[in-house]
Structure formats: structure tokens, C-alpha cells
N, C-alpha and C positions, 0 to 999 in steps of 0.2 A: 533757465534762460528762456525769455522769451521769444515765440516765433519770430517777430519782429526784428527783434535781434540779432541773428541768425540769419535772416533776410539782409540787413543790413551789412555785416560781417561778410558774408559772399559777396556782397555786390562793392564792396571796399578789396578785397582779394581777387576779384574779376580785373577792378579800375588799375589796381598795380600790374596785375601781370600783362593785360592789355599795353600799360603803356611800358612796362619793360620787353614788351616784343617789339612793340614799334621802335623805343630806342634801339635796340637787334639790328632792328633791319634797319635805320635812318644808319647807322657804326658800317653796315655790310656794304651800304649803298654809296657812303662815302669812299670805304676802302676801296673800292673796284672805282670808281673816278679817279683818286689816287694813283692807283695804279696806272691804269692808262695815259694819263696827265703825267707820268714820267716819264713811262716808253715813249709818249710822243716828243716832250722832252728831248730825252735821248738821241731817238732817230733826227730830231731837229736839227740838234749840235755837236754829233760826234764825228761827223767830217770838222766844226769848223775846231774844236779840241785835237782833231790828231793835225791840222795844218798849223795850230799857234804852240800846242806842248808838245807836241809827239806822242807816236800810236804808243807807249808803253804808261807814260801821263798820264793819258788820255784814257782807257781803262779803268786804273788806278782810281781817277779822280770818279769817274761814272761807278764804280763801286762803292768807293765809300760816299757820294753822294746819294745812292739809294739805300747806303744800311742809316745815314742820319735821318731823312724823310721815314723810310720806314720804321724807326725808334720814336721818333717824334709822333709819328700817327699813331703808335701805339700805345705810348704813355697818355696823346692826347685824349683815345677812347676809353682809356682806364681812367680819367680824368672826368670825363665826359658820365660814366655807370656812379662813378661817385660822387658827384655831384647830384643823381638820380637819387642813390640811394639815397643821401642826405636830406632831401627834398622831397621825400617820400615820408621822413621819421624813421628809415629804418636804421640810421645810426644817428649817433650823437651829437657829431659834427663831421662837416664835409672832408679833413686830415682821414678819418676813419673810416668812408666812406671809400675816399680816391684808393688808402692800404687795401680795405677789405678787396676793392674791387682788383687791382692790382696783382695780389695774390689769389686770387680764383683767376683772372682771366689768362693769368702764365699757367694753371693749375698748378701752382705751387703749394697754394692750400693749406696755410700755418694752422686752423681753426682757434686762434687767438678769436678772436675777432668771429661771430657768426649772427645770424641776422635771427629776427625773434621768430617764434611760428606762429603764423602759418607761411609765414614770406621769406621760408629759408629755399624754397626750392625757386626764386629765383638766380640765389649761386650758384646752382648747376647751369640756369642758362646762360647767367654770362660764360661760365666757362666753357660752355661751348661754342658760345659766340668766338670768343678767344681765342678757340685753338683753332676751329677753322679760318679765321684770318690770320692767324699764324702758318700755315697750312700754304694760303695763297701768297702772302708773303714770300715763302720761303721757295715757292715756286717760283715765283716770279724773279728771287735772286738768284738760284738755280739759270735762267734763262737767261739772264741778263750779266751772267759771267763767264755762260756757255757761249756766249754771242763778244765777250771780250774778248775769252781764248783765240775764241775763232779769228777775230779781226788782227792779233798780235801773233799770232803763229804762221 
């Protein structure tokens, strides 16, 4: 193989991983909007939910309103990596793309499905993209059922 080649080959393995960080971080940056665009949500409307359903309702409703948002954001960014990958060549089609991506970013990790080398190590980063905004997620539903308790008790 030529120098040149080899030159070229990095600088194509540079271009991917560069922009699968930035997708990373563009997935990180939304999630944390996300987030606060619910709390503030939240704090907006949950006087006027416990004056039209009642305080017991009204919980109820602000929980499962935050596990559908937060399933939806998360299938969306696993939607989001595979459409990357697809659009990269690193799969065949974008169905295989969204799976692959999918099962790394729950790390569930069937290895049906693995990406060619040398661009297999960006499945390790989505999966850890994934489990830290699973992570904050689950914090934040933590928070926000602590904070229902709190209001119905």
C-alpha cells in the first residue's frame, strides 16, 4: 500500500470520527435543552394541573408525560446515529443503521450487526453517549417523582 494511501485512509477515519463526536455532542446538547424545557414545562403548569385534575392526576399525568418525551428523545437520537451511520457507508441501509445504533446506545449489544474496521470503534462511542444520557435521564426522572411525592403526600 501506498504512502498515499494510508495518508488518505487516516484522513477519511479522522473525517468520521470528528464528525461522530460532533454528532455526540450536537445528541448531548439537545438532551440537556430537553431537559430543562420540561422542568420549565413542569414548574409552568403544575399549579394549573392540580386546580383542573387534582394533585393525584396531576403527578400521574407529569410522569408519564416525562417517560413519553424521554422515550421519544431517545429513540429519536438512536434514529439520529443511524441515519449517520448510513450516511457514512457504514451500513447498508439506514433500518440497519437506526438497529445497530439502537442496540449499542441501550448497550445491549446483539453483535449481529457490527460496523467494518477500522470504524468499529465508533460503537463504543455511541454507547457511551447512550448510557450517559440515559444516566441524566434517569436522574432527572428520579427528580421529578421525588418532587411529585413530595407535592401529594
Amino acid at each position: 500500500m501506498k504512502r498515499s494511501e494510508i495518508t488518505k485512509g487516516q484522513h477519511q477515519v479522522h473525517r468520521v470520527f470528528g464528525m461522530a463526536v460532533l454528532v455526540a455532542a450536537s445528541l448531548f446538547f439537545l438532551h440537556i435543552i430537553l431537559l430543562f424545557d420540561v422542568a420549565e414545562v413542569i414548574l409552568g403548569t403544575h399549579s394549573w394541573l392540580i386546580d383542573h385534575i387534582g394533585a393525584h392526576r396531576a403527578g400521574k399525568s407529569i410522569v408519564l408525560g416525562c417517560f413519553a418525551l424521554l422515550f421519544a428523545a431517545h429513540v429519536s437520537e438512536a434514529a439520529i446515529w443511524g441515519l449517520y451511520l448510513w450516511r457514512q457507508g457504514l451500513t447498508k441501509t439506514y433500518v440497519e443503521g437506526f438497529y445497530f445504533a439502537t442496540a449499542t446506545v441501550t448497550a445491549l449489544g446483539y453483535g449481529d450487526v457490527v460496523l467494518p474496521p477500522p470504524w468499529r470503534m465508533v460503537g463504543p462511542l455511541i454507547a457511551i453517549a447512550g448510557l450517559l444520557k440515559f444516566g441524566c435521564s434517569t436522574a432527572f426522572l428520579f427528580v421529578v417523582i421525588q418532587a411529585v411525592w413530595t407535592h401529594q403526600m
